[in-house]
C-alpha positions in Angstrom: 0.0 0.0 0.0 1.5 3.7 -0.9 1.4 6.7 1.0 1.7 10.4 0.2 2.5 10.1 4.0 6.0 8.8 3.2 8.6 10.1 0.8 11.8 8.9 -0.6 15.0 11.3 -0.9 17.5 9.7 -3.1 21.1 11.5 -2.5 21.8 13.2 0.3 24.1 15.8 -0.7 24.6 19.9 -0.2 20.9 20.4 -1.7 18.9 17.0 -0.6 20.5 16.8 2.7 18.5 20.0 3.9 15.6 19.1 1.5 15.3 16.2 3.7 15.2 17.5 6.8 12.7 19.9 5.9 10.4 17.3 4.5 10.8 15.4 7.6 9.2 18.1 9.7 5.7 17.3 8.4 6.4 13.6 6.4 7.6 9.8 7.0 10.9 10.5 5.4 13.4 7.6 3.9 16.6 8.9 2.9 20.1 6.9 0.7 23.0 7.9 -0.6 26.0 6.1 -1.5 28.0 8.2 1.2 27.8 6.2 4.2 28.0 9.7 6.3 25.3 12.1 4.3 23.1 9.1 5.9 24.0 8.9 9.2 23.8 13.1 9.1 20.4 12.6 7.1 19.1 10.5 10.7 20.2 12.6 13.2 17.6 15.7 11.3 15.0 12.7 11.5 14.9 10.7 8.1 14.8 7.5 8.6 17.7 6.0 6.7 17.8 3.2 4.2 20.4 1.0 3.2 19.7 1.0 -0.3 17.8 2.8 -2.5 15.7 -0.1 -3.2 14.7 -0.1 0.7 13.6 3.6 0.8 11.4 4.1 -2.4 9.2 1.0 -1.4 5.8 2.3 -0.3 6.7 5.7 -1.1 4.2 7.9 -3.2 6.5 10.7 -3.9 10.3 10.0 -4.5 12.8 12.9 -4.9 15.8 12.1 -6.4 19.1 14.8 -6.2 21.3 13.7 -8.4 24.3 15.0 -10.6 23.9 14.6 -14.3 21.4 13.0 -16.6 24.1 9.6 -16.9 23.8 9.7 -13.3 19.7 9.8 -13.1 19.5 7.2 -16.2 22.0 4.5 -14.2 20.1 5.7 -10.9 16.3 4.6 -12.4 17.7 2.0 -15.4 20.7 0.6 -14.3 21.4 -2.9 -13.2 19.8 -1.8 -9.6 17.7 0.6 -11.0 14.7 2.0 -9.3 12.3 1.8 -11.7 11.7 -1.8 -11.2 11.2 -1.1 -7.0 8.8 2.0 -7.8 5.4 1.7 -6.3 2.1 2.4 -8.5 1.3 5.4 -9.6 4.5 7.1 -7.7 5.8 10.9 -8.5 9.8 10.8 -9.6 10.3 14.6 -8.7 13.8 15.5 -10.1 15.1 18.6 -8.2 18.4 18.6 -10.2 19.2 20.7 -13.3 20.3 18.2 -15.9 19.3 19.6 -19.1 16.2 19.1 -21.6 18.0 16.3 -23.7 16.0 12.7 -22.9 14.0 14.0 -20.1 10.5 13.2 -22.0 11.8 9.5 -23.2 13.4 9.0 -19.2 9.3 10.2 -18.7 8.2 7.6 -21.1 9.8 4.7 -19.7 8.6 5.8 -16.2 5.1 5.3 -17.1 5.1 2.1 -19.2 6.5 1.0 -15.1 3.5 2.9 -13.4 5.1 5.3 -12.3 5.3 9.1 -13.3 8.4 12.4 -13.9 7.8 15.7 -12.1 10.4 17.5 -13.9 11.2 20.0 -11.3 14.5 21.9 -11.1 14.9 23.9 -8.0 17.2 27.2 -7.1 18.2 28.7 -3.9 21.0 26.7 -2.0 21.5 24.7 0.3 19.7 27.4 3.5 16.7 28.2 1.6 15.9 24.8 1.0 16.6 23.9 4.7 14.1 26.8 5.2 11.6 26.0 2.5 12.5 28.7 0.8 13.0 27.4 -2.5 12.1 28.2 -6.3 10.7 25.2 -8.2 9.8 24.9 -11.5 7.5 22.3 -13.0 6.7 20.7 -15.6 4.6 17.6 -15.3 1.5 16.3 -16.0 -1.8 17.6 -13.9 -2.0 14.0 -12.1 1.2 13.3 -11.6 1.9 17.2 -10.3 -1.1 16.8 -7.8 0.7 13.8 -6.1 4.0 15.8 -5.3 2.5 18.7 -5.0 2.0 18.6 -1.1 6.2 17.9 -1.0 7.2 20.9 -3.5 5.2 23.3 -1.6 6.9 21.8 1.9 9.9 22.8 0.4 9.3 26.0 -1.9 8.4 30.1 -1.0 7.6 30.0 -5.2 6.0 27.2 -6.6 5.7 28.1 -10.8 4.5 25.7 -13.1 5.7 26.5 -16.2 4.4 23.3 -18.3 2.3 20.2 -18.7 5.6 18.1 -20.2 8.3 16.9 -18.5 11.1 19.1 -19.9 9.6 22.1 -19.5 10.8 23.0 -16.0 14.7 21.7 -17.3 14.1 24.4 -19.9 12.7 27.5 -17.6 16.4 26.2 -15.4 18.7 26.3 -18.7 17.4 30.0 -19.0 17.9 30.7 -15.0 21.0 29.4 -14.6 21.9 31.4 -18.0 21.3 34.5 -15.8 22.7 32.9 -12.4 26.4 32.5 -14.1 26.5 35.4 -15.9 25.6 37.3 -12.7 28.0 35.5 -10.4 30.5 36.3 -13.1 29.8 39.6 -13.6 29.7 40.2 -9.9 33.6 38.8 -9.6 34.5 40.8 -11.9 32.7 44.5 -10.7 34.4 43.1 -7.6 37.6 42.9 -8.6 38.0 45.7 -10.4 36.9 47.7 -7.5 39.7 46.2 -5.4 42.3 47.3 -7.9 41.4 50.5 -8.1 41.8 51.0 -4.1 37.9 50.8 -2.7 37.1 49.8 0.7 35.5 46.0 -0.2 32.8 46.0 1.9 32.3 49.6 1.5 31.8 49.2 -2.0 29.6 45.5 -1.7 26.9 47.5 0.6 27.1 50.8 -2.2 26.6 48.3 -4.8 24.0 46.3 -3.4 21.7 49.4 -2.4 21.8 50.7 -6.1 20.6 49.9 -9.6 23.5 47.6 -10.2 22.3 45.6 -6.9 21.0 41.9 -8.0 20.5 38.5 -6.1 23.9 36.9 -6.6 26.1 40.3 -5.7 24.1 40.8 -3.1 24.4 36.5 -2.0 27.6 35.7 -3.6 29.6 38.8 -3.1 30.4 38.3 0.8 31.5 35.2 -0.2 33.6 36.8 -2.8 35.2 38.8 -0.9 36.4 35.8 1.8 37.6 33.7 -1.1 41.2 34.7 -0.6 40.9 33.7 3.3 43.0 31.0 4.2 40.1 27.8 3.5 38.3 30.3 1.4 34.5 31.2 1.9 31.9 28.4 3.1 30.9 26.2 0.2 27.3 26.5 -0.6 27.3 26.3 -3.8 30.5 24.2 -5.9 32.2 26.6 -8.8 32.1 23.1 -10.9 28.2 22.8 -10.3 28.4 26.1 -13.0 30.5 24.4 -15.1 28.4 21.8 -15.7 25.1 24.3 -15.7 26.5 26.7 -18.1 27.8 23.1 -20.3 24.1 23.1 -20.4 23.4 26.7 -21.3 25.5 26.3 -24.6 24.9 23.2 -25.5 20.9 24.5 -25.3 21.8 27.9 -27.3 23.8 25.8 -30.1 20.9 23.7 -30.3 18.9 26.4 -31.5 21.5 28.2 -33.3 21.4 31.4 -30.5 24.2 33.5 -30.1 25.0 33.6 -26.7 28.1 35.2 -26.1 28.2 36.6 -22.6 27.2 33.3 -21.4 30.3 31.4 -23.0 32.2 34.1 -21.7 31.1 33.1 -18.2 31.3 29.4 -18.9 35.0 30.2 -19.8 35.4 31.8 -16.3 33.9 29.0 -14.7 36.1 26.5 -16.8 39.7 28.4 -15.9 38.6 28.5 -12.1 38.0 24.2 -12.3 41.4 24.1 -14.1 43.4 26.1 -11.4 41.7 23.4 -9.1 39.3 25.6 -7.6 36.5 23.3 -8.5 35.1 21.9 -5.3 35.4 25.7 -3.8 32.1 27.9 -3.7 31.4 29.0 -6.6 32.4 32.7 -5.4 35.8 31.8 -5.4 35.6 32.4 -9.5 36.6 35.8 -8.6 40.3 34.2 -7.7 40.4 33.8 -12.0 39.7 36.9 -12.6 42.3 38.4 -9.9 44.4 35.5 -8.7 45.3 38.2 -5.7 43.7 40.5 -3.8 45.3 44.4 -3.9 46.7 44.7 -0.5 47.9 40.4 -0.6 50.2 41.4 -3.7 51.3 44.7 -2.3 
């Protein structure tokens, strides 16, 4: 017998780790991930761990998988121990992670002819809004299948916008987001960084900045970070620099597709490629500022 009671989280990394928790404040939650220790950190915020992915999706109405790349989702519902096979009838896949547009409505296909249904539903906001249910979501899915995980998407989002009836439709509406979301963060380094060389106060200039018409969401969120990203250990890692790497892969590889000219985008891709060669990869994604100015004005002085 299924419940929308209970709900699945499949990888408990920096986004489904807090997406967990939350969801285990008003649902049965069953958490996995291959990391041993995400796990054990997933029970003490009480999810109720299982030991295989198998174990946590059985019974579960609504399963929310956080996962890394499209490869990664296909192995994770139709590889050898794929979940499709374990799925319960009628249950809502809701895919949080931005993986692109390519083969989302065939991985939808193949989920129904097993019962079961795709929520494509890419989220923004980090890892402390989604502890806080402070998420955006974007949706595409069909009405039935949407209705099912509804209850979870609103447990975890302060903006819930359905932007579709297709599975698809919400990777797209993220391709275009996280278009915006590099550039920005790029943009930001770089405003940043220029300001340092010609003298400013930092966080003098951050607070002028933010209080003005050139003010946006990721100066304003990434920009402190920015600015401790030449502290010894760097600034807290919320958000990976490679995540962007991979999400603005995506943002080209959608513009070629459609023959669009995007060039301020591959210029921030290129940003975001140079930072993962210089090993900053694993870093917050702030730290792409370190490209841009390998050292701050008063370090090289």
């Amino acid at each position: 017998m299924t419940s929308t009671s209970t709900v699945a989280v499949i990888g408990l990394g920096a986004m489904g780790l807090p997406m967990a928790a939350r969801l285990a404040q008003r649902f049965d939650v069953r958490g996995f991930d291959i990391a041993e220790q995400r796990v054990e950190l997933a029970a003490e915020q009480g999810v109720a761990p299982a030991s295989s992915a198998a174990e946590a999706v059985a019974g579960a109405q609504v399963v929310l998988v956080a996962v890394r790349t499209g490869e990664h989702l296909l192995e994770l519902l139709f590889g050898e121990s794929g979940l499709a096979d374990h799925l319960a009838e009628g249950a809502a896949v809701v895919l949080t992670s931005t993986v692109g547009t390519d083969g989302i409505a065939e991985i939808a296909d193949r989920l129904a002819s097993s019962g079961a249904h795709l929520v494509d539903a890419p989220l923004s906001g980090g890892p402390v809004r989604a502890g806080d249910g402070d998420l955006l979501i974007v949706v595409g899915a069909e009405p039935a299948a949407l209705e099912t995980a509804r209850p979870v998407l609103e447990q975890l989002s302060s903006t819930l916008s359905i932007v579709g009836e297709r599975p698809g439709d919400g990777q797209a509406l993220k391709t275009v987001n996280q278009l915006l979301c590099g550039v920005h963060i790029a943009a930001a380094a770089e405003a940043l960084a220029l300001a340092d060389a010609l003298g400013l106060d930092r966080e003098r200039t951050l607070e002028a900045l933010t209080a003005g018409a050139a003010g946006s969401f990721m100066l304003g969120n990434r920009g402190p970070r920015a600015l401790q990203a030449y502290d010894e250990g760097g600034a807290e890692v919320l958000s990976r620099l490679d995540i962007f790497v991979k999400d603005m892969g995506i943002v080209g590889a959608a513009a070629r597709a459609h023959h669009l000219a995007a060039p301020v985008a591959a210029a921030a891709e290129q940003l975001f490629l140079l930072g993962e060669a210089q090993g900053l990869g694993e870093l917050d994604d702030s730290a792409v500022i370190r490209v841009v100015a390998p050292t701050r004005r008063g370090d090289a002085a």
